[in-house]
SERO-4910 file (N, C-alpha, C, O; in steps of 0.05 Angstrom, whole numbers):
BEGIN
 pado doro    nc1    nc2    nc3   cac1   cac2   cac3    cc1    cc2    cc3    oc1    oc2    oc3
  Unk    A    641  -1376   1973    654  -1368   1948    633  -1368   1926    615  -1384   1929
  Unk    A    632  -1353   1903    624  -1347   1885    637  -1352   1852    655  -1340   1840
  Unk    A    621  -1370   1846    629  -1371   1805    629  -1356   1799    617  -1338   1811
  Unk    A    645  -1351   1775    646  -1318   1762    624  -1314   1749    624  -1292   1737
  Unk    A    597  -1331   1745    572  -1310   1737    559  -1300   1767    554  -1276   1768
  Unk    A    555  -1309   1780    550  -1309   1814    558  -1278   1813    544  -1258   1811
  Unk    A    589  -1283   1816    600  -1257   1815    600  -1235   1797    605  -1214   1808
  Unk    A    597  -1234   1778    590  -1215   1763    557  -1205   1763    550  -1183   1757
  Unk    A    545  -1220   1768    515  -1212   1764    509  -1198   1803    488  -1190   1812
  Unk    A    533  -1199   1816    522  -1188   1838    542  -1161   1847    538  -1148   1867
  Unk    A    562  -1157   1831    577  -1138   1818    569  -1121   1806    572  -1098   1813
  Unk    A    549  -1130   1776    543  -1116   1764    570  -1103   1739    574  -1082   1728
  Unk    A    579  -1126   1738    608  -1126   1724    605  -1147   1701    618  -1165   1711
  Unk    A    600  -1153   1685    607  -1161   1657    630  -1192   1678    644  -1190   1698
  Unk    A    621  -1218   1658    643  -1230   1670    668  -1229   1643    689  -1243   1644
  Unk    A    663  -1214   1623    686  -1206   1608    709  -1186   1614    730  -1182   1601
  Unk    A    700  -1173   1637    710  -1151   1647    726  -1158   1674    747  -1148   1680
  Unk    A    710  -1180   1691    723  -1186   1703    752  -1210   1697    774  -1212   1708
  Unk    A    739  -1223   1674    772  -1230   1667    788  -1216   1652    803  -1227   1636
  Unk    A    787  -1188   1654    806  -1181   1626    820  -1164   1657    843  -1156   1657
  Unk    A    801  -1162   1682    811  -1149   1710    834  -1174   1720    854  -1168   1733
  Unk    A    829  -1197   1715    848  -1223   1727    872  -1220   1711    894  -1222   1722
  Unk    A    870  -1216   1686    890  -1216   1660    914  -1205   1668    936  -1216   1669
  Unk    A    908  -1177   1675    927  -1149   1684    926  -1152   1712    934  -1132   1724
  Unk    A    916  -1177   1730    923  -1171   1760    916  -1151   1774    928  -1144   1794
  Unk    A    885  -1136   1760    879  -1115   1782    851  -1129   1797    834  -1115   1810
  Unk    A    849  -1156   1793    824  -1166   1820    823  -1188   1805    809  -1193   1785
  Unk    A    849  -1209   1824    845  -1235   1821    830  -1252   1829    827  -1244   1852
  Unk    A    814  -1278   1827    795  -1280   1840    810  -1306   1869    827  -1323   1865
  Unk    A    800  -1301   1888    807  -1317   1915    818  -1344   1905    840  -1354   1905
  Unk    A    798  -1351   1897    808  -1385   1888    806  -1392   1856    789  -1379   1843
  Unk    A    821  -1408   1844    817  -1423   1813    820  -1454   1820    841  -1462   1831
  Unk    A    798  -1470   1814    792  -1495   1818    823  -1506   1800    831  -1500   1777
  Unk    A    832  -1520   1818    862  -1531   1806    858  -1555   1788    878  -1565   1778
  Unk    A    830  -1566   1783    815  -1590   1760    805  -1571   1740    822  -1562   1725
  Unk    A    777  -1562   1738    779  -1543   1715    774  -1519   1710    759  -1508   1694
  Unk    A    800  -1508   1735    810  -1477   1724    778  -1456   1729    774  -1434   1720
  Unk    A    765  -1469   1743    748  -1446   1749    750  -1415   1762    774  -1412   1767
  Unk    A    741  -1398   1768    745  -1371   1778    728  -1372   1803    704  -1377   1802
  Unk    A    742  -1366   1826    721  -1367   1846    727  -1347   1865    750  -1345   1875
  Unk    A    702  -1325   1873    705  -1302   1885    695  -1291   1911    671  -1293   1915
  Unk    A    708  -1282   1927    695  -1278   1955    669  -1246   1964    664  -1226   1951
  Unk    A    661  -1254   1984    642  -1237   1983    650  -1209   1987    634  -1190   1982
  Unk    A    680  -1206   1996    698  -1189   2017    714  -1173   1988    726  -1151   1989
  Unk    A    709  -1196   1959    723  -1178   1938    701  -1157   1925    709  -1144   1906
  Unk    A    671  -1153   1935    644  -1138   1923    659  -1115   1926    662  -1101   1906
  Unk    A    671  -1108   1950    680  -1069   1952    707  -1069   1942    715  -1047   1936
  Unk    A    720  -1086   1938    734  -1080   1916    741  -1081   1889    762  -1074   1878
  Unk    A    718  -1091   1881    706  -1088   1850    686  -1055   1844    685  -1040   1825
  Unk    A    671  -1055   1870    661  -1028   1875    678  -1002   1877    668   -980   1873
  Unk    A    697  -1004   1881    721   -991   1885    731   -980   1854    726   -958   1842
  Unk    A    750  -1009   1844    752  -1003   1815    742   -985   1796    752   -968   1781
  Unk    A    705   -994   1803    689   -986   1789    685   -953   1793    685   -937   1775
  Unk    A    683   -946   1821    679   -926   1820    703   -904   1816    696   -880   1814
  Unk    A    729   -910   1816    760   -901   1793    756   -897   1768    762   -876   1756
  Unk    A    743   -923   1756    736   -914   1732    715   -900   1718    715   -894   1694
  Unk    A    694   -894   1736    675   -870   1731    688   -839   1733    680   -819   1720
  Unk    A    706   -841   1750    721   -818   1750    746   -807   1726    760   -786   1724
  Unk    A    745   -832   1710    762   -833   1685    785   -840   1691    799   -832   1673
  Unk    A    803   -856   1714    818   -869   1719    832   -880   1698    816   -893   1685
  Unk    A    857   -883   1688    865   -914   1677    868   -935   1694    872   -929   1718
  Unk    A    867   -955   1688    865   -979   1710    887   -987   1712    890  -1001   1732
  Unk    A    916   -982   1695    941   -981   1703    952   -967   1733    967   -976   1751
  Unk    A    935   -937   1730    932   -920   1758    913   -935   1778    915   -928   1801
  Unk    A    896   -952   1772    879   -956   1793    894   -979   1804    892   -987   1828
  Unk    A    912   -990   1783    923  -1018   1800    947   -999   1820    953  -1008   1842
  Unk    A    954   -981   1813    973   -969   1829    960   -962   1861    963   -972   1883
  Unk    A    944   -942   1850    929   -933   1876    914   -954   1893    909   -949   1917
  Unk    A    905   -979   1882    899  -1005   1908    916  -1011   1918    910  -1029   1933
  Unk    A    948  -1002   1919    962  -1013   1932    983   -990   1950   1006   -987   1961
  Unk    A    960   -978   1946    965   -955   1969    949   -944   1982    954   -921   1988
  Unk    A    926   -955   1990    896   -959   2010    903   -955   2041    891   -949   2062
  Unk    A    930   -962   2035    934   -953   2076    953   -920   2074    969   -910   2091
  Unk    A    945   -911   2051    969   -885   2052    947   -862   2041    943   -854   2018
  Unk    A    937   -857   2057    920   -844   2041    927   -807   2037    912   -790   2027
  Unk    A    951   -803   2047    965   -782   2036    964   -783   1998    960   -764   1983
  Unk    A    971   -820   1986    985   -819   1964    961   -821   1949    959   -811   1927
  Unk    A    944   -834   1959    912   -832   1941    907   -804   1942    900   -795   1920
  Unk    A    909   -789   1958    893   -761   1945    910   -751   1925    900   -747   1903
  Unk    A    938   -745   1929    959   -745   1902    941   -754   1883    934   -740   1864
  Unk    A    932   -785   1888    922   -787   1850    908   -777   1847    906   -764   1826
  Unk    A    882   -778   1873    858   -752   1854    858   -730   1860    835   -722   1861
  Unk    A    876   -710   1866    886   -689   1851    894   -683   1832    888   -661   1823
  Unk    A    915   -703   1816    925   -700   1789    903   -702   1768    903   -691   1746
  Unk    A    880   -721   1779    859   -735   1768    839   -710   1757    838   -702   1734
  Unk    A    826   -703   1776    812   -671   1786    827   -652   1766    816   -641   1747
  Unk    A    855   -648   1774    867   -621   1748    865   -627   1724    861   -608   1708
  Unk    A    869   -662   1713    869   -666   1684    837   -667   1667    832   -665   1644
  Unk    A    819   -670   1694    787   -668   1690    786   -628   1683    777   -617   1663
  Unk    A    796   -620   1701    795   -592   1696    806   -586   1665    789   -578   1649
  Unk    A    829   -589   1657    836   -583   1637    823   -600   1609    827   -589   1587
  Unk    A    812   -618   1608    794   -614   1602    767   -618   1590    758   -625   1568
  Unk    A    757   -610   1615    732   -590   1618    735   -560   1598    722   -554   1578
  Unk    A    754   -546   1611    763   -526   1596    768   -524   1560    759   -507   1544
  Unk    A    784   -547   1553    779   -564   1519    758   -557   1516    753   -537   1503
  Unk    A    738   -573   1526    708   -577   1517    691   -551   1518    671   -549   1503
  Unk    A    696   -535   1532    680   -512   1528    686   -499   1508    674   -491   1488
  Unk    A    718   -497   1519    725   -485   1485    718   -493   1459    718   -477   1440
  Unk    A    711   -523   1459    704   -534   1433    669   -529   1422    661   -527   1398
  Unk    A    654   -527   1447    633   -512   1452    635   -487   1435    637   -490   1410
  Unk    A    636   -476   1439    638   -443   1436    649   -444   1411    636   -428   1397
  Unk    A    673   -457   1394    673   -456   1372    649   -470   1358    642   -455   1340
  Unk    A    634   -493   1360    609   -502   1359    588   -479   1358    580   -477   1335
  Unk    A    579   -465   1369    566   -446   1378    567   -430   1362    546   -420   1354
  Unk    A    600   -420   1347    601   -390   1339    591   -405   1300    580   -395   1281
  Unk    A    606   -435   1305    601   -432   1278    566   -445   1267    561   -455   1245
  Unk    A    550   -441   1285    521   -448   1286    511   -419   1274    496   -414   1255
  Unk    A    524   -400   1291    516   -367   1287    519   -365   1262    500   -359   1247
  Unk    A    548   -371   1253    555   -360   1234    532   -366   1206    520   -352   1190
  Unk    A    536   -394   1213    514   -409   1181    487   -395   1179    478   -390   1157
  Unk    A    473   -388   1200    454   -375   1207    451   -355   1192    438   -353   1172
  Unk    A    469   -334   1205    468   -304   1194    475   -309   1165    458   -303   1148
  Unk    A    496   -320   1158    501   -326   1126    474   -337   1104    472   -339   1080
  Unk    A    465   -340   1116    435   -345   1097    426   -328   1092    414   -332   1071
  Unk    A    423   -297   1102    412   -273   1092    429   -262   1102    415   -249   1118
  Unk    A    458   -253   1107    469   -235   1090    500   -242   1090    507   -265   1094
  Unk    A    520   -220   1085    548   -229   1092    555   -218   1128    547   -200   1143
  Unk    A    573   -239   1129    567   -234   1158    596   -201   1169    599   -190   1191
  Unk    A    611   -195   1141    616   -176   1159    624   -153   1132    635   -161   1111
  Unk    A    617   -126   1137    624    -94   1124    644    -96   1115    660   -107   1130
  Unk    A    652    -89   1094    690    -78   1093    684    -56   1080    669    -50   1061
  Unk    A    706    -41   1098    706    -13   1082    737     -5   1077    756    -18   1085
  Unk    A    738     19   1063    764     32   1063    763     64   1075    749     84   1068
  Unk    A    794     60   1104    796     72   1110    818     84   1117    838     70   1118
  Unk    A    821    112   1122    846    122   1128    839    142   1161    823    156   1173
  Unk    A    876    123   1164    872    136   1193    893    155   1194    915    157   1185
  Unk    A    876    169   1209    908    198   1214    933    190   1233    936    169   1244
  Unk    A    952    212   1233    979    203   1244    967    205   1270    947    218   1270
  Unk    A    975    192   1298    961    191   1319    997    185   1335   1015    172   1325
  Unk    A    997    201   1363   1012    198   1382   1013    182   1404    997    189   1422
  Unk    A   1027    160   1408   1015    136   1412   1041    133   1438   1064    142   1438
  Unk    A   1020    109   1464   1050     97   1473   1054     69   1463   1033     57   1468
  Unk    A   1073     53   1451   1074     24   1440   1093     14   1460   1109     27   1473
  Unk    A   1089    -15   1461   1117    -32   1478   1113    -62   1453   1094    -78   1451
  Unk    A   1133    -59   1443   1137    -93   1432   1146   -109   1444   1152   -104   1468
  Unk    A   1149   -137   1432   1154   -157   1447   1145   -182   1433   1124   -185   1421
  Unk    A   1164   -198   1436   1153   -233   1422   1151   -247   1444   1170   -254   1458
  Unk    A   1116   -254   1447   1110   -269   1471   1100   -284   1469   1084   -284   1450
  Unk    A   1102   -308   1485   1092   -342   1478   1068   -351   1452   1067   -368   1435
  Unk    A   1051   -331   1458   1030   -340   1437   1008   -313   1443   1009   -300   1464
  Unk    A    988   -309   1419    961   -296   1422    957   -279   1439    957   -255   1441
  Unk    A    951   -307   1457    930   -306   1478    948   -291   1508    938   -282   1529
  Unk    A    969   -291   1502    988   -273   1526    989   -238   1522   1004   -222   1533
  Unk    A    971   -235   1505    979   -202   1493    963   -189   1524    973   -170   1535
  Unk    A    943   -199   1533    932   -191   1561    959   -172   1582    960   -149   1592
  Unk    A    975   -195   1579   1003   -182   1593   1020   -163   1592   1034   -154   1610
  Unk    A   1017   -155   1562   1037   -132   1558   1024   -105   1557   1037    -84   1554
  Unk    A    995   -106   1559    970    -83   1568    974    -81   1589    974    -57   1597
  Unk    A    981   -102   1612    988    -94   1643   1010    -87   1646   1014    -75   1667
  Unk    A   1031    -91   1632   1045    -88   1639   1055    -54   1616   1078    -47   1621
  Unk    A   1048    -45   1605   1047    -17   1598   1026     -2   1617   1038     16   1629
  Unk    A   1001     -4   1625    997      8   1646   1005     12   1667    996     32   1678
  Unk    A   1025     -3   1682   1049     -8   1704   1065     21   1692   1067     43   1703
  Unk    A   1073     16   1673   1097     39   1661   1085     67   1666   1094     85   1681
  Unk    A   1058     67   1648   1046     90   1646   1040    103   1683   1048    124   1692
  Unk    A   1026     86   1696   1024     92   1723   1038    111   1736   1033    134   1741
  Unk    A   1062     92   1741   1095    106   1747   1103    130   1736   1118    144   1751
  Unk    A   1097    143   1709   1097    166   1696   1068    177   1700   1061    195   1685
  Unk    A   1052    167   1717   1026    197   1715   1015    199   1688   1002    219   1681
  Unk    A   1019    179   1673   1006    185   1641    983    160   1642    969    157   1623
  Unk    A    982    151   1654    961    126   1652    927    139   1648    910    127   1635
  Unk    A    923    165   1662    905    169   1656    906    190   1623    887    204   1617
  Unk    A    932    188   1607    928    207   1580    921    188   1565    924    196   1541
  Unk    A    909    158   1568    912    135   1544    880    148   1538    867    160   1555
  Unk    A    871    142   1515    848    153   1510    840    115   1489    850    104   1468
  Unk    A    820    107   1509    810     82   1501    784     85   1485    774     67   1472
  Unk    A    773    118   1489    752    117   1477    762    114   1438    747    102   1423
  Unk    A    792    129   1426    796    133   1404    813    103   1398    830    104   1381
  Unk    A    806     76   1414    814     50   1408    848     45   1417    869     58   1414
  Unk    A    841     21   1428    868      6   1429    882     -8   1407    866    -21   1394
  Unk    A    906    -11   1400    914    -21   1376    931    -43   1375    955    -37   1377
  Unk    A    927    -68   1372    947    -85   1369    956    -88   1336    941    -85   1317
  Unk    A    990    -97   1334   1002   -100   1313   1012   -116   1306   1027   -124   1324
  Unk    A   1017   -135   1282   1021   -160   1285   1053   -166   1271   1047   -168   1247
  Unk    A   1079   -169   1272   1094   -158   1251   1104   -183   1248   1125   -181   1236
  Unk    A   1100   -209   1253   1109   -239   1236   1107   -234   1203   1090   -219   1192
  Unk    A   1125   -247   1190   1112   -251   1163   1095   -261   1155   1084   -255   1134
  Unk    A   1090   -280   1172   1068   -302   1174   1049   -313   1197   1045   -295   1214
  Unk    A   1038   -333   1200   1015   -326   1218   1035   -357   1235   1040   -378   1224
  Unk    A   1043   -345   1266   1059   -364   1289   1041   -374   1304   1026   -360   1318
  Unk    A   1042   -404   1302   1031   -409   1331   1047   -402   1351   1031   -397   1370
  Unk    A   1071   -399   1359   1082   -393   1393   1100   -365   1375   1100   -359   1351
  Unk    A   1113   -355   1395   1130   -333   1396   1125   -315   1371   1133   -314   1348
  Unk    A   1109   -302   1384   1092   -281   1364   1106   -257   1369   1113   -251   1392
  Unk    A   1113   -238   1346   1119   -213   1349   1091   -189   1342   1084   -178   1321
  Unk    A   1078   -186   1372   1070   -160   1369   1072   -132   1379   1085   -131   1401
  Unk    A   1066   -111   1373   1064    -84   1382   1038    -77   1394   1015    -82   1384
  Unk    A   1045    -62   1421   1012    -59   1425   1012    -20   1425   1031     -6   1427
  Unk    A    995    -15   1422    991      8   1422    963     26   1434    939     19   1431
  Unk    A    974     50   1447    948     60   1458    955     93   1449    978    103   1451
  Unk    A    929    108   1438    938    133   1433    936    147   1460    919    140   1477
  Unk    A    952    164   1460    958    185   1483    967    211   1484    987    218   1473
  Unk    A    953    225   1497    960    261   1496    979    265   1514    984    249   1532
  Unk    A    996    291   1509   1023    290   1527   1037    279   1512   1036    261   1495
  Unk    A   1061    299   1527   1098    290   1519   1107    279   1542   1108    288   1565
  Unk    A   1112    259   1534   1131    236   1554   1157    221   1542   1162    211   1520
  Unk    A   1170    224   1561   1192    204   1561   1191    175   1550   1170    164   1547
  Unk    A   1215    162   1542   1208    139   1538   1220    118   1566   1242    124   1574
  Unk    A   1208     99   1578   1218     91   1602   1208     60   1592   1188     56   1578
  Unk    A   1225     40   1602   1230     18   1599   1224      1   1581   1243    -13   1573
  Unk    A   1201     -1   1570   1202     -8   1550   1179     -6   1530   1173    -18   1509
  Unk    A   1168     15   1548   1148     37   1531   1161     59   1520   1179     72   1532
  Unk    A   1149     66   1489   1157     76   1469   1144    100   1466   1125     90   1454
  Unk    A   1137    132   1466   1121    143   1462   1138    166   1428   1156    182   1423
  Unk    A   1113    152   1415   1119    153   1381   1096    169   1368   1078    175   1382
  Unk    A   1095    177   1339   1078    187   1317   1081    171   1304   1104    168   1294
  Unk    A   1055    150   1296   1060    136   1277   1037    149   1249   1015    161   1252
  Unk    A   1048    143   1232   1040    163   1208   1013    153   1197   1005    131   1205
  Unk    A    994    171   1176    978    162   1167    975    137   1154    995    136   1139
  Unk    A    959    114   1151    952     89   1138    930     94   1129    915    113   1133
  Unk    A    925     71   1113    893     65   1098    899     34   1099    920     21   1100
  Unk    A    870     26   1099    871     -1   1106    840    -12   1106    823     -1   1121
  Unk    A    835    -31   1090    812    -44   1093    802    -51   1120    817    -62   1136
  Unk    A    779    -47   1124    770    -59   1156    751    -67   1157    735    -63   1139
  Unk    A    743    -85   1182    715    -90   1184    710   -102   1219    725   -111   1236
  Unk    A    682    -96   1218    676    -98   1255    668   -125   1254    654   -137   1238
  Unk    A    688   -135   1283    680   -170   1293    670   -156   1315    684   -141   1329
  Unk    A    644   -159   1321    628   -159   1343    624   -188   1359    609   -207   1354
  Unk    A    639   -185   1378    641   -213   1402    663   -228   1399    685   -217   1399
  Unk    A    659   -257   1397    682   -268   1415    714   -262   1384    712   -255   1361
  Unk    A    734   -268   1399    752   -270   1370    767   -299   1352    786   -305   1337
  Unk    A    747   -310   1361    752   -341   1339    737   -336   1313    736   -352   1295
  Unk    A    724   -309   1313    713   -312   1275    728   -297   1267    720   -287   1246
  Unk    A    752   -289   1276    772   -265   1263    783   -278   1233    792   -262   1216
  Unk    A    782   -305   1228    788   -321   1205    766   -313   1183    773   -308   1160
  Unk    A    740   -314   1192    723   -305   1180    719   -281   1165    706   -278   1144
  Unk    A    736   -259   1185    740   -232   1188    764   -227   1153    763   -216   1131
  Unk    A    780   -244   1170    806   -245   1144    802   -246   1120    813   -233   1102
  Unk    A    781   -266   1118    771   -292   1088    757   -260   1076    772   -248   1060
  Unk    A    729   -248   1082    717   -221   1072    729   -205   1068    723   -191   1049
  Unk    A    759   -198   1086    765   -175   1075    794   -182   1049    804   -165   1034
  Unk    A    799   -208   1050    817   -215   1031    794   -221   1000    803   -223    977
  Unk    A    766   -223   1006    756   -210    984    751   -193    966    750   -192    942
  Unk    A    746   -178    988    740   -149    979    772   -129    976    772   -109    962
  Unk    A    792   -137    989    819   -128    965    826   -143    933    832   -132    912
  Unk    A    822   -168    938    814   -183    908    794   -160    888    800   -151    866
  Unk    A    778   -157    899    748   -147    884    758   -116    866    755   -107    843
  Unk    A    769   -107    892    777    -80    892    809    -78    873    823    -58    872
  Unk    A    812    -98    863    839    -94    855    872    -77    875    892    -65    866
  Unk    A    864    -85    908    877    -73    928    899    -82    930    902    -99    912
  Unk    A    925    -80    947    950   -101    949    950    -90    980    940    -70    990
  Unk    A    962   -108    989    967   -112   1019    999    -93   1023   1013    -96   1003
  Unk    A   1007    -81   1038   1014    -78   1048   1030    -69   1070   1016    -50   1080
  Unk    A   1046    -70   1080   1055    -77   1123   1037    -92   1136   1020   -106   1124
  Unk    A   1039    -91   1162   1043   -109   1181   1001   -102   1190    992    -80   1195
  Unk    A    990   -122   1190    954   -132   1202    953   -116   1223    976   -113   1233
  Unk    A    935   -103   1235    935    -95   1260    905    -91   1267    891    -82   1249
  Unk    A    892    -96   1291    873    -93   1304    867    -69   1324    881    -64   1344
  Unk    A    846    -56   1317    842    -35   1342    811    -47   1357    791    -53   1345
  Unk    A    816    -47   1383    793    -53   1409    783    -24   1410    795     -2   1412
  Unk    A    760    -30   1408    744     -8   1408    722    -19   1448    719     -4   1467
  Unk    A    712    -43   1447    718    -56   1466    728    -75   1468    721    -93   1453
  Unk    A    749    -82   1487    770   -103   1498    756   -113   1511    734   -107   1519
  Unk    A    776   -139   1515    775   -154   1536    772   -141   1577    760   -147   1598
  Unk    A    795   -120   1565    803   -111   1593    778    -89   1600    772    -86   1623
  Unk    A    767    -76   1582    739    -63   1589    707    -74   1596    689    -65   1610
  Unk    A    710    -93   1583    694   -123   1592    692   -141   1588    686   -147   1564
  Unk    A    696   -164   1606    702   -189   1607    682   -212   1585    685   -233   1572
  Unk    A    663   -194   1591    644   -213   1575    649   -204   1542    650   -182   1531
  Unk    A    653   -229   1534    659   -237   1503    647   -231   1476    655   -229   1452
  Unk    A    618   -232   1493    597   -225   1471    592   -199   1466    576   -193   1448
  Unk    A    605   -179   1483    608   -154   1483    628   -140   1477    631   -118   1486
  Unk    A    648   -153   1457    684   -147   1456    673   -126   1428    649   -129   1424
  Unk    A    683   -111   1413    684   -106   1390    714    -89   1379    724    -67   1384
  Unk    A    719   -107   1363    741   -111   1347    746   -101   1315    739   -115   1296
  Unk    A    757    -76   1313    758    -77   1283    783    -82   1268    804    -70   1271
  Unk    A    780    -99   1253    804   -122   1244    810   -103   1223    791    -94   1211
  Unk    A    841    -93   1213    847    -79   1192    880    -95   1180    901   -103   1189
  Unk    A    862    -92   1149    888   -105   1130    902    -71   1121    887    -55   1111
  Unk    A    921    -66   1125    944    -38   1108    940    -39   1082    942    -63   1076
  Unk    A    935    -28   1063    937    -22   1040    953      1   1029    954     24   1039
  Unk    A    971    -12   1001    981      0    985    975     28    978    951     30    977
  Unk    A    988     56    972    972     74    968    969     71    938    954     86    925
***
């Protein structure tokens, strides 16, 4: 048997650690001297302090680890935990990149902002254009991917999939009053040649001439805030008024290439005539 410095220095465990492990009952030690209350540990408890230890390198709580030592003969239920373990490492992993990349963009940003503004605004007017749209209020943002597949599905089925003309931009529309985190109302839109029907829940419309401040986000779309802030300047500047409904045309999408740094986006505020 082993004192608890014995034991800890051949552990490699803190002997603060190992009593705060006796405290919560996740590695009691074999014996406690019943005169004065000593801690005394067997050689047979090293792999299961090794054990612990190596749970909690994996980011374990030791609430879960006291669970899972007592299911060492089931080893169906231990992989359960590191599975759940593994998916919540996955997610995130995924956080962190994301937090990356906002890191990243706003390194760029300060950069370029030292010599010059980082984005154009101009004023423009677009002509009336014949378009197919499908609306819809969908969970958030980042789901608009879906209603592009799922209007090409439509278009397919009618033989019009190849009239979308992606070279004259894709258009998203934003019609909240305000800016939603979940259940967003947008319109997506693609111009298209040909008379078609309207079928399920594609719309084929003329939507009329606009003018509208714009400006190009080249790459990913987390500086679209950035995008907003310049061009809500330059209508200030210009003595401009806003309005209808924000809308974005992809000049390159997502769905034309995946890679981010190659997206280009021109962000447009509507203006008053």
């Amino acid at each position: 048997m082993f004192r608890i410095g014995e034991f800890s220095k051949l552990a490699r465990v803190s002997i603060r650690t190992l009593r705060h492990y006796d405290e919560i009952g996740l590695l009691v030690p074999d014996q406690v001297g019943p005169e004065n209350g000593y801690r005394y540990y067997s050689a047979q408890q090293l792999s299961q302090i090794a054990r612990i230890q190596l749970l909690r390198e994996m980011g374990i709580g030791l609430q879960t680890i006291g669970q899972m030592l007592q299911q060492l003969q089931n080893p169906h239920e231990l992989e359960r935990f590191l599975v759940l373990q593994q998916l919540q490492l996955k997610d995130q992993q995924q956080e962190l990149q994301h937090r990356i990349s906002l890191v990243q963009s706003a390194i760029d940003r300060l950069r370029k902002e030292q010599n010059m503004s980082l984005f154009h605004v101009e004023k423009k007017t677009f002509p009336a254009m014949q378009v197919a749209a499908l609306r819809r209020v969908i969970p958030c943002y980042e789901q608009e991917g879906e209603l592009w597949k799922e209007m090409r599905q439509a278009l397919r089925q009618l033989g019009a999939e190849g009239q979308m003309s992606e070279k004259k931009g894709l258009m998203t529309v934003y019609y909240d009053e305000g800016f939603c985190e979940r259940e967003v109302d947008v319109e997506i839109r693609s111009v298209i040649s040909g008379s078609f029907s309207d079928c399920q829940n594609v719309q084929f419309k003329t939507i009329p001439s606009i003018t509208a401040a714009t400006a190009m986000l080249n790459g990913r779309h987390d500086q679209v805030g950035q995008v907003y802030a310049e061009i809500a300047r330059w209508v200030e500047q210009n003595g401009c008024r806003i309005k209808g409904p924000m809308f974005n045309i992809y000049h390159v999408s997502p769905a034309m290439d995946p890679n981010p740094d190659h997206w280009v986006t021109e962000v447009c505020v509507p203006l008053a005539e």
